[in-house]
Structure formats: structure tokens, C-alpha cells
N, C-alpha and C positions, 0 to 999 in steps of 0.2 A: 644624177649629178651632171651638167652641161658640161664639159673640155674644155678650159682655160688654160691651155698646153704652157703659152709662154706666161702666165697668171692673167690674161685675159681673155673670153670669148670671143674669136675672130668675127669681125661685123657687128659687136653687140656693145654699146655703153653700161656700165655698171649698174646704174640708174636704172635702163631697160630692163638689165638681166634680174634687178631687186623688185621694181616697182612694175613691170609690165607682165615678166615672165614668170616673177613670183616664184623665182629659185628659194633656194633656204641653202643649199651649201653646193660649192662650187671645187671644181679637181683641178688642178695643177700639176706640171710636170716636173720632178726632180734632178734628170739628166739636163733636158733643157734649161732651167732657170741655173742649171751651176756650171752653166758652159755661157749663158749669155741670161741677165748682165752679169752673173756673176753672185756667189755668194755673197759675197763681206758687201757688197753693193745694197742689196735687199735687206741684211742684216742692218745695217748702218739706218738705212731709214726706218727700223722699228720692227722689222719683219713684213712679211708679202701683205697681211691684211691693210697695213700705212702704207705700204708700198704701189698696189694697187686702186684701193681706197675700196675694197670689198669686206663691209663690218660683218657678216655672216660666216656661220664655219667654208674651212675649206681643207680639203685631202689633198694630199700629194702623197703619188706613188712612190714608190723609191730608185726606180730608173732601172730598172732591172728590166724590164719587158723591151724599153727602147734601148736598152746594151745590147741585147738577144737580138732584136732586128740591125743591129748593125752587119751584121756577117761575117765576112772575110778581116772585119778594121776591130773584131775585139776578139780577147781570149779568156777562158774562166779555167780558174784554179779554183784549189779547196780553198786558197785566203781569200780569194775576193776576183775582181776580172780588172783586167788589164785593156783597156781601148783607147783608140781616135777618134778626137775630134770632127764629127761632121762636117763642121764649120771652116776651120784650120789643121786638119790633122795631126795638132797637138798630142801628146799622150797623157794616160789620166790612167789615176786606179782609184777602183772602188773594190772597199770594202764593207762587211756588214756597220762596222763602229764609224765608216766615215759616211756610212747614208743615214744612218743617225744622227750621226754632227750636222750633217747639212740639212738634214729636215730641223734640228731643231733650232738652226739658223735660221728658215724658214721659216719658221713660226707658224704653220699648219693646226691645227686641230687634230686631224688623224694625220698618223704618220706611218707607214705599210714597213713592215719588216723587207729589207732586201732578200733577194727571190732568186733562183733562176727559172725562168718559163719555158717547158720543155716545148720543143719543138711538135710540130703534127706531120708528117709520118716520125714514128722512131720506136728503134727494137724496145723491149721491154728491160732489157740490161741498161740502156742507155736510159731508159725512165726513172728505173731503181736510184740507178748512179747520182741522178738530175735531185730527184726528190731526199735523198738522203744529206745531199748538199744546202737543199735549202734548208734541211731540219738542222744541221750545222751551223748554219749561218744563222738561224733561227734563236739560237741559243746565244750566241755571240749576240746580235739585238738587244735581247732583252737582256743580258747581261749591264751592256753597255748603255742600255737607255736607262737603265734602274740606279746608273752610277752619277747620271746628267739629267741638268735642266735644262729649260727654253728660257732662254737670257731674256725674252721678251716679258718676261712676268706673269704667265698662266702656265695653265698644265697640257698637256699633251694625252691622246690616245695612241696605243700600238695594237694593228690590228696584224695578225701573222697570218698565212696565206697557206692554203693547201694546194698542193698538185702532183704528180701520179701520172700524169697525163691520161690516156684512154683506155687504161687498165684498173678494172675493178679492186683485187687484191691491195695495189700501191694507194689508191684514191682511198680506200676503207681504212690504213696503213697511218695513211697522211693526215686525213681528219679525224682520227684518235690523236695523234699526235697534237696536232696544233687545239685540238678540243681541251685537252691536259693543263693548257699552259695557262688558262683562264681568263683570258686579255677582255679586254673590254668590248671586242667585236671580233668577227672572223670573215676572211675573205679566200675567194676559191680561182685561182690562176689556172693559166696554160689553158682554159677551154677557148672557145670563138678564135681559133686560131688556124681553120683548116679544115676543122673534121665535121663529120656531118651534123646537123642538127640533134638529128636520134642519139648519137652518142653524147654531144653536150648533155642534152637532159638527161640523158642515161647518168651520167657520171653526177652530173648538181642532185639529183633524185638521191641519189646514196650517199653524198655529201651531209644535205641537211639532214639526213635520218642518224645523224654521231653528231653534228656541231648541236650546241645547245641552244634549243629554240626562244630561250628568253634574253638572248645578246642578238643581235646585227648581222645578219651572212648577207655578204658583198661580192657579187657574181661579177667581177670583173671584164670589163671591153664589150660587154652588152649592154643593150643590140637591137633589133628593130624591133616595133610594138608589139608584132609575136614576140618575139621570144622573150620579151620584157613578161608578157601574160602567160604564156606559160613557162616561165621558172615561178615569177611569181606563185604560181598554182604548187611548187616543189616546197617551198618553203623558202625563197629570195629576198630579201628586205630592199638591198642597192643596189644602184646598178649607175657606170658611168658610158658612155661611148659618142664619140663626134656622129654619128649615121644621122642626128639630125640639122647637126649644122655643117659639116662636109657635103652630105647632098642637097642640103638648103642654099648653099653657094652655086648647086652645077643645075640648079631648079628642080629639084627634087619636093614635093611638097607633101606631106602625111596629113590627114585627115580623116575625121570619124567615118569618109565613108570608103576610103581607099586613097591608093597612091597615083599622083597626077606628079605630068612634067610638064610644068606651065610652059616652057618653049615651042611646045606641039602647036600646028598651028591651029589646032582644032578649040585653042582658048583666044585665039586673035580679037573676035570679036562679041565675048562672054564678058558682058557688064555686073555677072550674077558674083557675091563675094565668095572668100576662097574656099569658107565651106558652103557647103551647097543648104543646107537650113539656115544659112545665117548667122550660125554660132561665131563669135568673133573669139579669139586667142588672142590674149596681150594686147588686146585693143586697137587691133588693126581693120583699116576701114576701105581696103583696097580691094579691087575686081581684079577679077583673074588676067580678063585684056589687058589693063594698065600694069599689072605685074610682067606680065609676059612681053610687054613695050620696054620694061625696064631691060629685063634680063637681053632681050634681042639687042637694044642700046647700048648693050655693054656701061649700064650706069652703078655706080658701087652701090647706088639705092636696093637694088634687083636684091643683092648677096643680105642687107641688111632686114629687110623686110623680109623674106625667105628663111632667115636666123630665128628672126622674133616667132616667126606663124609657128614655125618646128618646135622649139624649144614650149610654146606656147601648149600646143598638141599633147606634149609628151608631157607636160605637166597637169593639163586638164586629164590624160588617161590614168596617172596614177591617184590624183585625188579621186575618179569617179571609179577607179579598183578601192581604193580603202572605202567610196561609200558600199558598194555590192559586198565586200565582203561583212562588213558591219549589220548586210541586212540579210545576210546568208542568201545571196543571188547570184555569187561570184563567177559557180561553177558555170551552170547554165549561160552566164552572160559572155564569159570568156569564151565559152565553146563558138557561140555567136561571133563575137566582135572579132575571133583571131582569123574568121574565114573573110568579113570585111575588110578589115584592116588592110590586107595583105593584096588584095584586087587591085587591079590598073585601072583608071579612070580614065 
């Protein structure tokens, strides 16, 4: 799912993100869009999909992860947490029933149960504490969403959220739990936050062996093509995270055969396109020189075309994972493609 933080793709027209990069559902931020513009604003023109004019699903989180990264400016109780505005240092509370209300103002498609995201390092008392809160909060959700509609005239999904942080015992705990609940989808928090990669898949590995393999596990804030292929390989179905259009912006470029920073001068004068066989993403028809002109120009073309090629990438790797695994080649192909992948060009 490409990061449409504030409900749009930074650098990327709708149009692109439907017709070039051949998204299917797009994520959105629920902290962000209810501090700026504004609930009753989004709500009032019909919900986010009139709002931004993106007719495909879209997810929004429930802001839980970005309360968590605030720091020192928010505070969590058993009701809900107490924070500052970024913006204006306004104060604000969220609870589990008001990130419902406002996702359902929203108008989302899936709507994530509010969470809180255990932090990477922290004791295991403090994880227990963490995880036993979101299972609270958890219940308060689906209470509260089962009592409410989406004013906008369709139905909504609730996907509830495991985490345990990087302890086996809580993580095995937590996805029984939220396995129980039977929701339409499940999704697995607090990993990609610090710890090593070993333990990510350690922890998603035992994850999907309790959530139920014929709904949706959504490995949340992942991550780059490895680790997209191997969770995949765990049993992953979603996945969202900016790695390709944040480093798309600073010239970061993903391709079948490795990672390149078109800024180097070593693409100065390489009229060869961005992939090296030719393969074009999103129908882009640029040479690495002319990109690498852009980006040294400091022209906003640079950050825009850099948007599309990533987004582009990361959509050609997952349709060409559902073909391998269809034709039972996955294993072997993954082993290959996560050592290419990951190389410097």
C-alpha cells in the first residue's frame, strides 16, 4: 500500500498513482488528517475518497503509532492518550471510540483498531502492560464500532492488531487473542521499529502460525524488497511503508537488479534507462543522466519521477511474487532475488 500520509502520495497525482502505478488501495494517516484539515472538513465533502478523488480502497491507521512517536508531547492511560499537537501544541485525546468515530468520518475502507505500539528496547513487564492495553482497547473498538456506521453509505472493515513486542510468550498471547475476535483481517504492530531483522521474522513467523491463514495478515511499516519477500515467505499478505517514496525523494532508486543513487556521479553520463534490461515501471521513459540532472537541479521533477519508478518496482515485485508463487518457484526465486535486491549499484 503506497503512504498517502496527509490522503495523498507526496509527488504523485491520483491519476499516476491509479493509472501508471496501478495501486489498488492506498493508506492514509488518521493522527494527521484529524489535526489538518480537519475531521468535519473531510467528512462534509463526502469522506476522503471525494475528498481526495482516489475511487479505490483505502486504509487508515488509527494514529496510534504516530501518538507513540511523539515522545515527551503525549501521554497513555488505560482510557486512551492524552497529546500535542505537532503543529500547534493544541491538546487532544484519543480514545479507542473516538478513533472509530473519526475513521468512520473518514470513510476508509479498513479501519485498524487503536493500538498502542510498544516501544524497541523495553522490559518485558512494560510489554505485558503495553499488550494487555491494546487488548482493552481492542474490545472497547469493536464494541463501539459494532454500535456505529459510516455516515458516508457503505460498510467499513476492522482489522485488530497484535503485539507483544519481541517476546515470544506475549506475541503467541496476542495473536490468539486478536485471532478470537474474528474480524475481517488481522494485522501485526510494534515490529520494524528498531530491532533486528532476525527478530522481526522471528516474531511475524509465529504470528502467522495462530492468525488464520484464509483472512489478510498486514505486517505493518514494512519495509524494503527484502523484507517485503521474506515475510511474504512467513505467511504476509500487506504490507504498507514510505521506504519507496521517502527514498524516492532523496534519489534512492529500487530496481530488479539492486539499489542505485542516481546522484552519484557515476550515472552523469549513462543515457542507459533506469532499469538496466529496459524493463520500464509506470511507463517511464527517462535515462539515469537526465534523472540524475533533475535531482542535482534541484527540480521537483527529480522527487516526482523517482515516486513513480519506486512505487512502480514495488508493484511489478509483488504481482511477479503472486506469479512464482502460483507456479510453485517462489521458494527458490526469493532466495535469489532477496540477495539481488539488496546490492548497491
Amino acid at each position: 500500500m503506497p503512504v498517502g500520509t496527509a490522503g495523498a502520495v507526496k509527488a504523485l497525482h491520483v491519476k499516476d498513482l491509479r493509472d501508471e502505478v496501478h495501486a489498488q488501495i492506498m493508506l492514509s494517516n488518521t493522527y494527521h488528517l484529524y489535526l489538518r484539515p480537519g475531521v468535519d472538513i473531510i467528512s462534509r465533502a463526502g469522506g476522503l475518497h471525494k475528498f481526495n478523488g482516489w475511487s479505490k480502497p483505502i486504509l487508515t491507521d488509527s494514529g496510534g503509532y504516530q501518538i507513540y512517536s511523539l515522545g515527551d508531547i503525549r501521554k497513555f492511560t488505560d482510557d486512551g492518550v492524552i497529546f500535542q499537537s505537532h503543529i500547534d501544541g493544541s491538546r487532544h485525546t484519543f480514545t479507542p471510540e473516538i478513533a472509530i468515530d473519526v475513521q468512520r468520518e473518514l470513510g476508509a475502507d479498513i479501519i485498524m483498531a487503536f493500538d498502542e505500539c510498544t516501544p524497541y528496547p523495553c522490559d518485558e513487564a512494560y510489554a505485558r502492560k503495553s499488550m494487555k492495553r491494546t487488548h482493552y482497547w481492542l474490545t472497547r473498538c469493536v464494541s463501539h464500532f459494532e454500535k456505529t456506521r459510516c455516515p458516508h453509505g457503505y460498510s467499513q472493515c476492522l482489522f485488530p492488531i497484535v503485539q507483544g513486542s519481541v517476546y515470544p510468550d506475549l506475541r503467541v498471547e496476542s495473536a490468539r487473542f486478536i485471532a478470537d475476535q474474528g474480524a475481517s483481517g488481522n494485522a501485526i504492530g510494534g515490529l520494524s521499529v528498531g530491532e533486528p531483522a532476525a527478530m522481526m521474522y522471528e516474531m511475524t513467523g509465529l504470528v502467522c502460525g495462530i492468525l488464520p491463514q484464509e483472512k489478510p495478515r498486514y505486517l505493518m511499516g514494512v519495509g524494503t524488497p527484502a523484507n517485503i519477500l521474506e515475510s511474504i515467505a512467513l505467511g504476509i499478505d500487506m504490507f504498507d511503508c514510505v521506504i519507496p517514496t521517502r527514498n524516492g525523494r532523496n534519489g534512492m532508486l529500487y530496481t530488479r537488479n539492486g539499489i542505485m543513487n542516481i546522484k552519484n556521479e557515476k550515472w552523469k553520463d549513462d543515457f542507459s534507462p533506469l532499469e538496466a534490461d529496459g524493463e520500464v515501471f509506470a511507463d517511464l521513459q527517462y535515462t539515469k543522466a537526465f534523472l540524475r540532472h533533475m535531482f542535482i537541479s534541484n527540480e521537483i521533477l527529480s522527487a516526482m519521477i523517482a515516486t513513480m519508478h519506486n512505487l512502480g518496482f514495488y508493484m511489478w515485485l509483488m504481482k511477479e511474487t503472486r506469479k512464482q508463487i502460483s507456479l510453485g518457484t517462489f521458494s527458490p526465486w526469493k532466495e535469489k532475488m532477496v540477495k539481488q535486491l539488496m546490492q548497491r549499484l
